[in-house]
ZAMARGU-4260 file (C-alpha; in steps of 0.2 Angstrom, whole numbers, plus 5000, padded with zeros to 4 digits):
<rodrens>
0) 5085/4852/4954 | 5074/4843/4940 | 5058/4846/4952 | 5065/4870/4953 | 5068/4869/4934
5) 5050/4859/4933 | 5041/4871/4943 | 5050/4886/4935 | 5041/4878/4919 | 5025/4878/4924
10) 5026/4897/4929 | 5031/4898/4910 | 5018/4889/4903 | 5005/4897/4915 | 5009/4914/4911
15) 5015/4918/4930 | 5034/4920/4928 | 5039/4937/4931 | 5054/4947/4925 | 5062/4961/4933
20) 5064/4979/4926 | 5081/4989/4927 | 5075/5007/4931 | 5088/5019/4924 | 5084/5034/4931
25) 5075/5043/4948 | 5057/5040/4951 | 5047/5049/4938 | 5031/5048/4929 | 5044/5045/4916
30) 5057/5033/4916 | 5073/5026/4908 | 5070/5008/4910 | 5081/4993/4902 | 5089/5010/4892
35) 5071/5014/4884 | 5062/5029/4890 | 5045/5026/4895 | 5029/5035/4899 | 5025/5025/4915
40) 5011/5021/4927 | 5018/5008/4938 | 5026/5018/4953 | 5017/5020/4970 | 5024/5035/4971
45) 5007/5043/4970 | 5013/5062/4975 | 5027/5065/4965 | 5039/5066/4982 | 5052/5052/4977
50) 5063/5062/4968 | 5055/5081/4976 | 5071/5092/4977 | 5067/5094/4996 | 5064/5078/5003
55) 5081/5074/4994 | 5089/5089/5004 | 5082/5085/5019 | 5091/5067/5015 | 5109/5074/5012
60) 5105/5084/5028 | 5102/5070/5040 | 5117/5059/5032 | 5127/5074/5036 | 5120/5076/5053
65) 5120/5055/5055 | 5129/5047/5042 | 5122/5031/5034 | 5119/5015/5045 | 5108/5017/5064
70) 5119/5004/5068 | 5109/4993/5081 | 5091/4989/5085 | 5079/5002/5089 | 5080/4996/5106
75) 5099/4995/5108 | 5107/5010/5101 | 5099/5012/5085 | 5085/5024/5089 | 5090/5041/5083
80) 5083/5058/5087 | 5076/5060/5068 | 5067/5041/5072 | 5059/5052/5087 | 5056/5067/5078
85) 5047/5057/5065 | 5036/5045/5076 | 5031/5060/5084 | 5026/5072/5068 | 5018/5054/5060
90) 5007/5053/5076 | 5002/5071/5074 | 4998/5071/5056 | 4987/5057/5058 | 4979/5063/5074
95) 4981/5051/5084 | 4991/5048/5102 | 5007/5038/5096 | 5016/5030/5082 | 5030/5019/5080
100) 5039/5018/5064 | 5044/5002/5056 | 5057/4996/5040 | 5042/4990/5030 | 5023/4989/5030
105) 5026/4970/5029 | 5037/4971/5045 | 5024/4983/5054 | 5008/4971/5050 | 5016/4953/5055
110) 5024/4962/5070 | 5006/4972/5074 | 4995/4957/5072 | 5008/4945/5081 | 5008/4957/5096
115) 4991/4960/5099 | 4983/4941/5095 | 4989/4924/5098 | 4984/4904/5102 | 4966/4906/5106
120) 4962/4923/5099 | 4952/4926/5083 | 4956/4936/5068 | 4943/4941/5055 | 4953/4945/5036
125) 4946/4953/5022 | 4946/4939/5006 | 4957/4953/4996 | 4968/4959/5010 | 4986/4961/5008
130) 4999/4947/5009 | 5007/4954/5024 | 4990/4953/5033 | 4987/4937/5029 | 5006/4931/5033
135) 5003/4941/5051 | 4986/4931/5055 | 4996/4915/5051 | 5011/4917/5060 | 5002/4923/5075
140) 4993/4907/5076 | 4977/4914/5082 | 4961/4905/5075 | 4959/4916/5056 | 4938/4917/5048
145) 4942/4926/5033 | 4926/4936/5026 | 4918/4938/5007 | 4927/4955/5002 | 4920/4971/5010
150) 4905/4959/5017 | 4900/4966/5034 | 4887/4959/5036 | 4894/4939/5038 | 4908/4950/5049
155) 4893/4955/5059 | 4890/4936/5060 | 4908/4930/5061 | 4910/4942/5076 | 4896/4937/5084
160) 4900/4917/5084 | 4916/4921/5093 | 4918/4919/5111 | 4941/4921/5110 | 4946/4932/5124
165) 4953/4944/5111 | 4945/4945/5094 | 4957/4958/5078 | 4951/4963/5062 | 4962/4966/5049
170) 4958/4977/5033 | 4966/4986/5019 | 4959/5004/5018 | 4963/5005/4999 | 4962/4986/4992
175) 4980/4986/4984 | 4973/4976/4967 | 4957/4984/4966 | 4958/5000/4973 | 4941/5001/4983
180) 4940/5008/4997 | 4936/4997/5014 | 4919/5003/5023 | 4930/5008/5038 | 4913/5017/5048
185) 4903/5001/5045 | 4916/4988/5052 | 4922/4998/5067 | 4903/5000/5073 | 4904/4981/5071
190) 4923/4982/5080 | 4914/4989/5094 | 4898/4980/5097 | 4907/4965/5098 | 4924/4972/5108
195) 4935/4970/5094 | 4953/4981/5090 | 4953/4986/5070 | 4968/4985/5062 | 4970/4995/5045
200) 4984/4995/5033 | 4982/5008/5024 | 4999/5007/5014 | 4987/5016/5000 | 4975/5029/5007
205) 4992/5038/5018 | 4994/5053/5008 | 4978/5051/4995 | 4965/5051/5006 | 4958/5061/5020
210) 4960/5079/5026 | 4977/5086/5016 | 4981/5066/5012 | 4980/5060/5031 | 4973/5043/5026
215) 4958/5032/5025 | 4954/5034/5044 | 4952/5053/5039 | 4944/5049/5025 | 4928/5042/5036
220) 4930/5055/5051 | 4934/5039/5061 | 4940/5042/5080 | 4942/5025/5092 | 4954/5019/5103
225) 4952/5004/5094 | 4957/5007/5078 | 4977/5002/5074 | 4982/5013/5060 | 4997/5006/5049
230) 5003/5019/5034 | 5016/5014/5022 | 5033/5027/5019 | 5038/5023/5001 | 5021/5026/4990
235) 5012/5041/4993 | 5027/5049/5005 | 5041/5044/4991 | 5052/5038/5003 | 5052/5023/5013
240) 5047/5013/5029 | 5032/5012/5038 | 5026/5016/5054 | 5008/5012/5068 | 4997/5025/5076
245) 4987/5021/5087 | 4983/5022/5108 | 4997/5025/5117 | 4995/5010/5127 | 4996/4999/5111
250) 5009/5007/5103 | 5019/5002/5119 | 5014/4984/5119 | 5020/4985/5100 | 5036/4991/5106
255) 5039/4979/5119 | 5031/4962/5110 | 5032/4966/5090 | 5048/4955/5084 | 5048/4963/5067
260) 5054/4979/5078 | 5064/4972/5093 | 5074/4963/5083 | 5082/4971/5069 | 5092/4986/5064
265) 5084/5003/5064 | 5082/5011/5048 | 5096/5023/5042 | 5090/5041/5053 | 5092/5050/5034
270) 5075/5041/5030 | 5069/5049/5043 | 5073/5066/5041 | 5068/5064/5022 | 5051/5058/5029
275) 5048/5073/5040 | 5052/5084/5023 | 5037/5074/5014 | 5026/5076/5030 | 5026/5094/5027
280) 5024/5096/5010 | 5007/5083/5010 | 5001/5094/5023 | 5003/5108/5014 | 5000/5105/4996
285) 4983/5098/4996 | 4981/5100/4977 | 4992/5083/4973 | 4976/5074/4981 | 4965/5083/4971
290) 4974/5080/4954 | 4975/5062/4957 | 4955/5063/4960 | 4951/5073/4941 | 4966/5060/4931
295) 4955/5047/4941 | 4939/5056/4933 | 4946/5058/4916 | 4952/5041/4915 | 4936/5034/4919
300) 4927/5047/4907 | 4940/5042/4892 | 4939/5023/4896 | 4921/5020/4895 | 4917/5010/4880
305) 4932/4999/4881 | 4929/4981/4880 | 4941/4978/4896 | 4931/4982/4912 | 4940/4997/4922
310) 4933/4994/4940 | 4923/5009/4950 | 4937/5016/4960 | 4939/5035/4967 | 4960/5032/4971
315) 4977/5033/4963 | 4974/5014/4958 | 4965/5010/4943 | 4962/4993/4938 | 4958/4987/4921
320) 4951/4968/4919 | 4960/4958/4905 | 4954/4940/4913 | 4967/4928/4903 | 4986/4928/4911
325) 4993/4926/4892 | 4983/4940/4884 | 4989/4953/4899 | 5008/4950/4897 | 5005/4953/4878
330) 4995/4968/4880 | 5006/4974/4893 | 5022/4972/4879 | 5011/4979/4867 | 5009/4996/4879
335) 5029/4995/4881 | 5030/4995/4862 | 5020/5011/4861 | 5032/5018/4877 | 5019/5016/4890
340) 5023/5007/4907 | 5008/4998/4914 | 5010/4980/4924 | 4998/4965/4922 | 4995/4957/4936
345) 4991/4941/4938 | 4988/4926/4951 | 4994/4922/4964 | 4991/4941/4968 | 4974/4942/4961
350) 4961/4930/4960 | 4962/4916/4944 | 4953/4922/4930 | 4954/4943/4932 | 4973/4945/4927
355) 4972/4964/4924 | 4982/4979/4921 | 4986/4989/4937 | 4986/5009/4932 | 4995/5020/4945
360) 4990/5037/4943 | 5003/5051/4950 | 4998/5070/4955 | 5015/5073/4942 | 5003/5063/4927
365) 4996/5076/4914 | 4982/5076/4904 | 4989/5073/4889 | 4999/5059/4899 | 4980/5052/4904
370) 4974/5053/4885 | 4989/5043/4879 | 4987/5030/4887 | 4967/5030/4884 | 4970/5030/4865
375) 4984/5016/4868 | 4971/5006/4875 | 4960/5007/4862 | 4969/5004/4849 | 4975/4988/4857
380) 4956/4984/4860 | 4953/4984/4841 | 4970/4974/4836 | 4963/4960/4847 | 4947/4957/4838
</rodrens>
């Protein structure tokens, strides 16, 4: 026990401890947190559609129709007509031949990666990718090159070193931290010169990026067999789950080999009928995209001059550079003083050295929400010097 209360230490006295929030109230650009009301840009619910009045009808409507709990594994008894209905509709909206929906985007990536590469296959990672991709590379025991973030050109020569029978690259669409945006055309003219599958998770283009919000792959006018499409559920869609497009003949495989799916229990159907609810109004109301893209714009505009470095990004994510762990936890209490929500991140997630703030933007943000928070940060920038 000395050595856990030792180490808990050393979180303190880094400045990497983290502390949870108790959220009061639904989803919200504002919320009722710890019983303070807070003007917030934390959520990755980048629509607006966690609490939309329809999604949450179409919930109570498959509860009726289903009740709670799938009961069994997707491959026992657990795979309900609204899982079918949805895999189908997710397939469609991202044009491609089959998906298969998943609990998590974590589950869906270790389960993806595990299924398509093993001992004696390669994968090449991205520096900044997600956790879950990384964990998946691992756990599959294939041989892992990680490359300099967004470098394809020591991909190109990666790729071209690697004689593996199967070779996987794995990318973020939307860089989680960072909020760039992968050069998807770039690396899947590399994926096929050098027979390689591309494996995408784009837990943060789904629903921002792309024709009416279809995603990153979209976003490019990609179309390969070889692309492996993983969307996330519970940011942009405002419900929750995940789910992988791609061939038909790999969505099979997935079925039949990913762990993270065979064995355990489906996700309650009500998720599912919810989901198809937020399908049709991203598809339909194209203007939460394009309201994320001008906050984007008039953050970026009201921000320049700040003595913090906000880094180029054309996405719901905005990332502000503090640098020191210390100095982002105060600035962040500072913000909650003022009412404003915005988390510092630090390391492990991000590299040591650029602790920042991580500004969510939401299509339900105002402007007046957008110059709040500039002035905020101003101000703060003057107290510090």
């Amino acid at each position: 026990m000395n050595d856990i209360q030792n180490r808990l230490a050393l979180l303190e006295q880094q400045g990497l401890k983290r502390k949870r929030r108790i959220v009061e109230s639904p989803q919200s650009v504002h919320l009722l947190v710890d019983a303070v009301q807070y003007l917030s840009f934390a959520s990755n619910d980048y629509l607006g559609l966690a609490n939309h009045p329809e999604v949450i009808a179409a919930a109570h409507q498959g509860l009726a129709q289903y009740g709670l709990g799938a009961g069994a594994s997707a491959l026992v008894c657990g795979h309900c007509r609204a899982h079918e209905d949805l895999e189908a509709a997710l397939a469609q909206f991202v044009q491609m031949p089959r998906a298969l929906y998943f609990s998590t985007g974590y589950m869906a990536n270790i389960g993806a990666i595990q299924s398509l590469v093993g001992p004696g296959d390669t994968v090449f990672s991205d520096r900044l990718n997600h956790a879950c991709l990384i964990d998946g590379a691992r756990l599959s025991r294939a041989e892992l090159k990680v490359y300099p973030h967004l470098d394809v050109v020591v991909l190109e020569r990666l790729l071209a070193k690697c004689n593996s029978p199967r070779k996987l690259v794995l990318t973020d669409g939307v860089f989680s931290m960072d909020g760039d945006i992968a050069p998807l055309a770039d690396i899947l003219v590399l994926c096929e010169r050098y027979d390689a599958l591309l494996l995408i998770d784009d837990a943060h283009g789904f629903g921002v990026l792309g024709d009416s919000g279809r995603g990153s792959v979209s976003h490019f006018g990609l179309d390969s067999p070889r692309i492996v499409y993983m969307g996330t559920l519970g940011k942009a869609a405002g419900v929750f789950g995940a789910f992988v497009a791609g061939h038909a003949d790999v969505i099979e495989l997935l079925l039949q080999r990913a762990r993270t799916y065979i064995f355990t229990t489906a996700s309650p159907p009500m998720l599912a009928t919810a989901l198809m609810a937020s399908l049709k109004i991203i598809e339909a109301e194209s203007w939460r995209q394009q309201r994320i893209k001008a906050l984007a714009e008039r953050l970026q505009q009201g921000l320049h001059g700040l003595r913090w470095q906000l880094l180029p990004s054309q996405t719901a994510i905005q990332a502000l550079i503090v640098g020191d762990n210390h100095l982002a936890i105060e600035l962040m209490e500072s913000l909650r003083g003022l009412g404003i929500w915005v988390p510092a991140i630090r390391p492990p997630t991000v590299p040591d050295g650029t602790a920042r703030f991580r500004i969510s933007l939401s299509a339900e943000h105002s402007d007046a929400d957008i110059d709040r928070l500039i002035g905020a940060l101003f101000s703060l920038a003057e107290t510090e010097k």
